[in-house]
N, C-alpha and C positions, 0 to 999 in steps of 0.2 A: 740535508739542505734546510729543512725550515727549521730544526733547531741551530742551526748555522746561522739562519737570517735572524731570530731572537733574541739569541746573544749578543747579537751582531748591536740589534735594534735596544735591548736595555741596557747593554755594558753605556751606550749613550747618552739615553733619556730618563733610565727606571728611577734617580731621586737624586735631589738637588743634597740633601744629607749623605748620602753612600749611592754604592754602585753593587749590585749582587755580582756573582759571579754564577753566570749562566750554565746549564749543561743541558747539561743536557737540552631532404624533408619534405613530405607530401605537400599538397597544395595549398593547406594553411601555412607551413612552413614557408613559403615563396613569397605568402604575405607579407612577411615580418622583414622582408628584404628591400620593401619601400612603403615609406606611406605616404600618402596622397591627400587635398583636398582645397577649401577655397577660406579665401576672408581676405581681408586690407587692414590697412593701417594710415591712421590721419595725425600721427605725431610718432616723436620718437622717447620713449620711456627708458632711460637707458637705467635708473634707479644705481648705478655708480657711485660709491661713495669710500671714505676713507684716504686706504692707500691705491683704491682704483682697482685691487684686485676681488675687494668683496661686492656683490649686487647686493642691494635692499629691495625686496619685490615690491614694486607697486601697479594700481589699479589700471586696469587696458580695457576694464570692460566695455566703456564707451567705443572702440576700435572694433568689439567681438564681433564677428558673424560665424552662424552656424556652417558645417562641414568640418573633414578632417578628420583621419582616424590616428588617434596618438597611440601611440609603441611602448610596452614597459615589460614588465619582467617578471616573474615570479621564481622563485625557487625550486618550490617543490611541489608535487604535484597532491592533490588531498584521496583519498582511499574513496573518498564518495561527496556526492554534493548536498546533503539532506542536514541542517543546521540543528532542526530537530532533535537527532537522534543521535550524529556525532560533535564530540566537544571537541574537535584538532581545529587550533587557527587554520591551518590547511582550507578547512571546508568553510570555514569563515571569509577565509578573504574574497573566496566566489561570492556565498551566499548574501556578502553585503552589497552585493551591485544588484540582484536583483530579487528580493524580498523586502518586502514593509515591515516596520515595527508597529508599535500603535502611535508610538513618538520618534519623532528626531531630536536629536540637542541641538540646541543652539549655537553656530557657530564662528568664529572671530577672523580677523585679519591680523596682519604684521604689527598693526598699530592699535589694535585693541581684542587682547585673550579671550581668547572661546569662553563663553559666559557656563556652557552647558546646558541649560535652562530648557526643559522640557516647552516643544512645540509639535504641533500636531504633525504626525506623520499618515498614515491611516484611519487614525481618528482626526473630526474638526472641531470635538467640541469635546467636553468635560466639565465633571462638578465632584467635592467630595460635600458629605451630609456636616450637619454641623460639628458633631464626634467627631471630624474626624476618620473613621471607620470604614465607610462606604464611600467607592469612587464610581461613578457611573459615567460610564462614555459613549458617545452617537460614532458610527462608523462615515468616514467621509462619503459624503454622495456620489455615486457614479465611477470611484474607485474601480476599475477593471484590469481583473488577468490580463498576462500576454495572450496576444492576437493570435499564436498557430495553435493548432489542437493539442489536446481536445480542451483548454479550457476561452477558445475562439471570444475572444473580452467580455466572456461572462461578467457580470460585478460582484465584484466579493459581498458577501453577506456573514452573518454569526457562525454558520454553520460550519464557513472555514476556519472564523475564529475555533469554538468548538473542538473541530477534528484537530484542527494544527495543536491546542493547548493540553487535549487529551495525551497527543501523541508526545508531545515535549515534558510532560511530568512522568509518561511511563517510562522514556528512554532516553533523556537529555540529566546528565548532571546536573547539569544549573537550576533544575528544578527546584531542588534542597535549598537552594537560594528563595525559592518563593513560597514553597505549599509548607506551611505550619504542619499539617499533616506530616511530613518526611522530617522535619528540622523544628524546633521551640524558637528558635529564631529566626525565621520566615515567619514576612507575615501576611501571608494570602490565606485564609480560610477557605473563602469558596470562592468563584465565578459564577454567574449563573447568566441566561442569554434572555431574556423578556420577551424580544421580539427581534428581527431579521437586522436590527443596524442597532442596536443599545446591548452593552458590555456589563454587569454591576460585579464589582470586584470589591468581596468583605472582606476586612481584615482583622487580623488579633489584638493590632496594636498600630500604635501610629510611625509612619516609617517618612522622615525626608528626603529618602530616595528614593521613594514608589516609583513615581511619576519616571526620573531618571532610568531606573533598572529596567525596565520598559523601551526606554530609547536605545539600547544596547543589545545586538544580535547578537553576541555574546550567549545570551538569556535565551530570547524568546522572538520568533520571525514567526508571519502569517502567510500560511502555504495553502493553497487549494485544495477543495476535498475530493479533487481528479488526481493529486498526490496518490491516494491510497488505489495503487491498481494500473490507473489509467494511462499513466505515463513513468516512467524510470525514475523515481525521484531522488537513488543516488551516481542517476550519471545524466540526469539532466534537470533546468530547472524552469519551470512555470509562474513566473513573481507577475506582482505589480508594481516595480521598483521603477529606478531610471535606465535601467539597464538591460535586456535580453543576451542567457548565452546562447550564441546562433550557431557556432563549433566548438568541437572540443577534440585536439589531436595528439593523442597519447605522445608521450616523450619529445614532444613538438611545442605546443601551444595552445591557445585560446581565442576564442574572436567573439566580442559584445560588441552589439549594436542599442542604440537610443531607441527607449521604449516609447512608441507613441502614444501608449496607452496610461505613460504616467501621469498623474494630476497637473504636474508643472510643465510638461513637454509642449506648451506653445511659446516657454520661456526658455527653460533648459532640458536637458544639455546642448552647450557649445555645437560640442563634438559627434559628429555621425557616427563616434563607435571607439572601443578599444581594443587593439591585439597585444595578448599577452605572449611572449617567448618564454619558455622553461629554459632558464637558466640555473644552474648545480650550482655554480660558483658565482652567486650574484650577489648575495650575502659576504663575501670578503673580497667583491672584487676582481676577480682571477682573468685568467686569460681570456675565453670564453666572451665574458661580459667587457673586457678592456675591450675587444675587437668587434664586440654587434656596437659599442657605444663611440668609438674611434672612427666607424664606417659611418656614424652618422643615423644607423638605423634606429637605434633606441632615443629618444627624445629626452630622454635624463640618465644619471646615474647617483642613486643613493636618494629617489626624489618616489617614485612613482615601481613600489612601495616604497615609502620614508623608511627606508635601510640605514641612513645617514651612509655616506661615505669622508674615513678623518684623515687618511694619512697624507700628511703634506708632502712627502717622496712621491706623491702619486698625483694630487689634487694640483698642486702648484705647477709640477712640469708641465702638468696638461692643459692647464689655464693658459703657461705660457706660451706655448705649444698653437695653442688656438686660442688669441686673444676676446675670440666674439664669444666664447663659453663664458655662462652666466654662472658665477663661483655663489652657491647659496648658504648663508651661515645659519644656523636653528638652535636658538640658546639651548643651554640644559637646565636652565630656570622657569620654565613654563611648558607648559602643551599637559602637564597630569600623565606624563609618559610612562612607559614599562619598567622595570629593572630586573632582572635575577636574584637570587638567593642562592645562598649556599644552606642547604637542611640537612639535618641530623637524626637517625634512626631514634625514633621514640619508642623503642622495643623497650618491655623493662627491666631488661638485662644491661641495655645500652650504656655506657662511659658516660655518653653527651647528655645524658638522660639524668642521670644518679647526680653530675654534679656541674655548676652552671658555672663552676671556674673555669673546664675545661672549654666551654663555647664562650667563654669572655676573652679567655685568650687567643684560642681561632682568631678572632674577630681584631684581636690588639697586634697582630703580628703581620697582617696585612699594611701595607705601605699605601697610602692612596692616592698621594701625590705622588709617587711614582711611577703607579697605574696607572692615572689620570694622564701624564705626560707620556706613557708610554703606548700607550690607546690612543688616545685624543693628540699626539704629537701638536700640544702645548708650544715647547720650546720652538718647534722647527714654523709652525703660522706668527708666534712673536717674533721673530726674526725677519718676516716678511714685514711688520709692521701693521698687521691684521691683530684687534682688540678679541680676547681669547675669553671667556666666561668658563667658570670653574665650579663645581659641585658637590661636596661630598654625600650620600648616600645616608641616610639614617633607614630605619623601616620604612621611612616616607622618603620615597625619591625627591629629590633636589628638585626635581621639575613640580612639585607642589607648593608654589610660592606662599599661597597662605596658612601653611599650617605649619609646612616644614621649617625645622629646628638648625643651622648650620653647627656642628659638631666640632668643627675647626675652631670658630669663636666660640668655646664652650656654652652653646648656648642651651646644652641642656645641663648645664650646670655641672656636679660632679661625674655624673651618670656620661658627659661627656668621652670621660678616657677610656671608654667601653668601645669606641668607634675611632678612637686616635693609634699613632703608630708607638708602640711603647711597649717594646720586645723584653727589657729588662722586667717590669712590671708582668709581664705573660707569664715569664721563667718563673717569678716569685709564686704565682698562680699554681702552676702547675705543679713546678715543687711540693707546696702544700698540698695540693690532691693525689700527692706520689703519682702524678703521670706525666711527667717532662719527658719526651721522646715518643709521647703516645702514636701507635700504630693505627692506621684504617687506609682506607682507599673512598674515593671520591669518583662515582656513576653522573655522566654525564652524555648530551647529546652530543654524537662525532660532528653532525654536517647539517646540512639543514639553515634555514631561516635563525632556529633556536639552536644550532651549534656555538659552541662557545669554547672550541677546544685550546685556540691560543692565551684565553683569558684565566682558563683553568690553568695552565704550562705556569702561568707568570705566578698565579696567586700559589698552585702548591710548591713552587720553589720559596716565595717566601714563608711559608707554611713550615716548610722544613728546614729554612736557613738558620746558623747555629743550633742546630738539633731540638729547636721545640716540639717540633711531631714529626712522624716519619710515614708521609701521605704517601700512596701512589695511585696514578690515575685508571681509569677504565670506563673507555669512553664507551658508547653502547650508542641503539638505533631509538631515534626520541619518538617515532609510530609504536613499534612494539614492546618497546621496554620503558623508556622515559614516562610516557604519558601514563600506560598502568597501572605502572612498578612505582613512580617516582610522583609526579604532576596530582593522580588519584590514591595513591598510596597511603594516604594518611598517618606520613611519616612507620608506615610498618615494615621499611625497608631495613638491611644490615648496618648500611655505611652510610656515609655523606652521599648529599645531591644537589641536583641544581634545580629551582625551582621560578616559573617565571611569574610577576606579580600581575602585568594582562595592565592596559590604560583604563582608568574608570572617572567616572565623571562625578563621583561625591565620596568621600573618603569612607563613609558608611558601609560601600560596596567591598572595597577590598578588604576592611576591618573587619564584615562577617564572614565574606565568602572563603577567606586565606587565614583571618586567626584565631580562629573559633574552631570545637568539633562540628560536624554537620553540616560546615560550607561543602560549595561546590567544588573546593581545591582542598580545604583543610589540612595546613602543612604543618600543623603544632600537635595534631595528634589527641590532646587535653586541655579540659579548661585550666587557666591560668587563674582565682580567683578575681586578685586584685585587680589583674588587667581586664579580666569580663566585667567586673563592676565598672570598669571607667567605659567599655565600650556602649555597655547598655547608658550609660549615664548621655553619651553622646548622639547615640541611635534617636533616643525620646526627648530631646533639647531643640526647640526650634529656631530660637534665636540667635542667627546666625554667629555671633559675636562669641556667642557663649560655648557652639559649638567648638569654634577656633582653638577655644582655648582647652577644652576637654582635648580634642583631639593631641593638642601639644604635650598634654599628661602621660594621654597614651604612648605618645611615640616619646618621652622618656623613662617612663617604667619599661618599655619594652627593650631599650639599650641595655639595660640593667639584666632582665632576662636575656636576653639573647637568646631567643627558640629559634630563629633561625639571622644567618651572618649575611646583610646585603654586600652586592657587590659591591665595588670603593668607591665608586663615584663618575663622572658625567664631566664634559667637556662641548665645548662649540664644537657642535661638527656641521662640516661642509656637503652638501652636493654639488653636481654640475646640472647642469640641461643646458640646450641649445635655442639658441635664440627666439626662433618659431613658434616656442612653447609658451602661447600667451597663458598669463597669468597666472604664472606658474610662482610656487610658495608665497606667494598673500593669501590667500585662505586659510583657517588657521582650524582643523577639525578640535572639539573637543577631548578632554581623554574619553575611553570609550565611546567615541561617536562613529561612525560608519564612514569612512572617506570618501567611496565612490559616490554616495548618494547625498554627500553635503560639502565636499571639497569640489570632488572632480567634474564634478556637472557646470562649475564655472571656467573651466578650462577651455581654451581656443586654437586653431592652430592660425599663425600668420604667417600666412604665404610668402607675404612682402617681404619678409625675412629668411625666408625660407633659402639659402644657396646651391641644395642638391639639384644634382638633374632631375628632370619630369620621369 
């Protein structure tokens, strides 16, 4: 059946040049079946434009009032709650509703992109010494734990700082990101704590994204030092965030409630709370998820987590279907979003390893407008008369509007046809490396959030169309094998794999932590000379202007290498939500910013809108 439907769907779409030839519930539970609460509304925002089927979000706050628990979904479920100790987005997408960083980024709306820009989150104050060198930071005043025990709105002091930073450098990844000690490219030398509310943070070297990599839980969240002992810290959590988890119902769901304890809680959140449904198939859509978002229960689909939902056999019937559903467009030119890779065993026996023609041609024999139209159903929203935004993928995802190089208009010059489709050119490659037909297999995650098994179906059939290589897949589980094996693996795997790049808020971030040895993902396995001379060049350049440009060096010396093949590229895609859901996509989180604790706390429910029964 679904190699049935693929076929189906790219004998269609897959490219305006050629066409392939295809082959091949407990009482939380009960919750999630209505939600409830209160507000009004003193105008009507309809944000309508175009052909009438797309919404532009705009501003309702002036309508907001508090109440209202919105409905969303998650995937999958995470192996523990402790942000510290485990690196799975899983445990991230908890742990960012309710855990502090020291910062927050700065965040944007529909009409003006997330800046990023480190603002105080935990901390209210800050200085660095004139070097450069030393950053020293006051912990906000009166900052207080969640209210149930045992940390009863104790205030946080260093001591949490302290325990929490101990315990994140001995057993969080991302620590290699910070402590010089573990990495030559980290640059935190020491922390030390002075007194009960001041931080001083030395460092090796001077970094533009200190401040940044600090704003991202990703890295580094501050946890109580009732953590160690006193309460379950991987199946519950004690923050001082916006958010409290108040249940948690195995193969069921979630339920968060608004923290009164947060600094901003006499302003936000909106919302009295969130219930999350575990949904398997919420990520592509599936039956499951068509029928909790059909019944009205769920408040978005492809919104709440930003899943994107693209396919127009799907998004359009059901718009039309239900004229009041709010069709949401989210370019693929903006937000600093995630993309995949495709990586290659850096063993030194490896094929992809010994010779850099055979991953130039990986890389040339993928089709990407193809993809793009075949993913992103391009053709079937222009046909609607809805304006379509288009991407290609370089190392620098298309959603980094200033740095990123578009590949299509040869804008990185010769280095260009390294990321264009020019299958003839591949053959020539390979040829010369006597490996035209070269054999391997491609490990990737089956299901999940980070599944990506239809995308892999599309890319190794052109992989092996007219016999350039002769791939086969094997899909595997992204908890026990992907994330070890593959994610941490430090390219010391057999075969090809799929690697995710993660949203970061200054390109510095993902430049050390993904292409470097000794990052926290490390997916190249080895220094690159040339390419580490242009990153350090970058790392140490403050001027913003100057940086711009270093980084555009990078990201075409790295076309040239090819250490690892990005996905093809990005498209508008759509979600839906329902009406009710005030203010829903104008907030605009930066990349690597935390959603629930800078998006979602402007969120409202409008009753007045609201058409379910009570």
């Amino acid at each position: 059946m679904e190699t049935n439907y693929w076929t189906k769907v790219l004998s269609q779409r897959l490219s305006r040049r050629r066409t392939l030839a295809m082959s091949g519930a407990g009482a939380l539970g009960a919750a999630f079946l209505a939600a409830c609460g209160g507000g009004d509304d003193d105008g009507d925002d309809t944000g309508s434009e175009g052909s009438g089927l797309a919404y532009k979000p705009v501003d309702t706050t002036r309508s907001a009032q508090k109440g209202g628990i919105m409905v969303g979904a998650f995937s999958n479920e995470p192996l523990n709650y402790d942000p510290l100790s485990s690196s799975s987005q899983f445990t991230f997408n908890h742990a960012h509703h309710a855990y502090q960083r020291f910062f927050s980024l700065k965040s944007g709306t529909v009409d003006d992109a997330a800046s990023g820009e480190p603002e105080g989150d935990a901390v209210s104050s800050w200085e660095y010494s004139p070097d450069g060198l030393t950053l020293t930071m006051k912990l906000r005043p009166n900052t207080r734990f969640d209210q149930r025990p045992p940390t009863n709105s104790r205030v946080m002091n260093t001591e949490d700082v302290k325990w929490s930073w101990d315990r994140f450098v001995a057993l969080q990844p991302g620590s290699r990101f910070f402590m010089n000690s573990l990495n030559p490219d980290a640059p935190v030398q020491s922390i030390t704590y002075p007194d009960a509310n001041t931080v001083v943070v030395k460092q090796a070297f001077k970094s533009g994204a200190m401040l940044k990599m600090f704003g991202t839980i990703y890295y580094f969240a501050i946890l109580p030092v009732e953590a160690d002992g006193r309460f379950d810290v991987r199946n519950e959590m004690r923050g001082s965030g916006a958010w409290m988890l108040t249940r948690y119902e195995p193969s069921v769901g979630w339920e968060y409630r608004r923290n009164p304890n947060w600094y901003r809680a006499a302003e936000r959140p909106f919302l009295d709370g969130i219930d999350y449904a575990l949904l398997p198939d919420l990520t592509s859509a599936g039956p499951q998820t068509l029928a909790q978002f059909s019944a009205k229960r769920l408040w978005s689909l492809g919104v709440v987590p930003p899943t994107g939902v693209q396919p127009a056999d799907l998004v359009l019937p059901m718009k039309k279907d239900a004229p009041e559903l709010l069709m949401l467009p989210v370019s693929p030119l903006r937000g600093q979003t995630s993309i995949n890779y495709i990586g290659m065993s850096k063993l030194p026996d490896s094929k992809w390893e010994k010779d850099v023609r055979l991953r130039q041609a990986l890389s040339m024999v993928l089709d990407r407008d193809g993809y793009i139209d075949a993913f992103y159903n391009v053709s079937g929203f222009e046909k609607e008369g809805l304006p379509v935004e288009t991407g290609w993928n370089t190392h620098v995802p298309a959603s980094w509007p200033t740095i990123w190089l578009d590949p299509k208009e040869n804008k990185l010059g010769e280095n260009s046809k390294f990321l264009q489709y020019q299958p003839d050119e591949a053959a020539k490659l390979l040829r010369a490396a006597n490996a035209f037909g070269a054999e391997d297999t491609i490990t990737y995650a089956a299901t999940g959030q980070f599944g990506t098994p239809k995308q892999i179906e599309v890319m190794v059939q052109m992989m092996n169309q007219g016999g350039h290589f002769k791939i086969t897949q094997n899909p595997d589980d992204y908890t026990t094998v992907i994330t070890p094996k593959y994610t941490f693996g430090k390219g010391q795997y057999p075969d090809l794999g799929t690697h995710p790049l993660g949203g970061w808020v200054d390109w510095e971030i993902p430049m050390f932590n993904t292409f470097t040895p000794g990052g926290r993902n490390d997916y190249v396995g080895h220094d690159t000379p040339a390419i580490k001379d242009i990153m350090l060049r970058y790392r140490n350049e403050l001027d913003e202007e100057k940086r711009i440009a270093i980084a555009k060096e990078w990201q075409t010396a790295m076309a040239k290498e090819m250490l690892l093949v990005p996905f093809p590229g990005q498209a508008t895609a759509f979600g839906l939500s329902y009406p009710w859901f005030g203010n829903v996509g104008y907030h605009d989180v930066a990349g690597g910013g935390v959603a629930p604790q800078e998006t979602y706390i402007h969120y409202w429910y409008d009753k007045s809108k609201d058409s379910r029964p009570a």
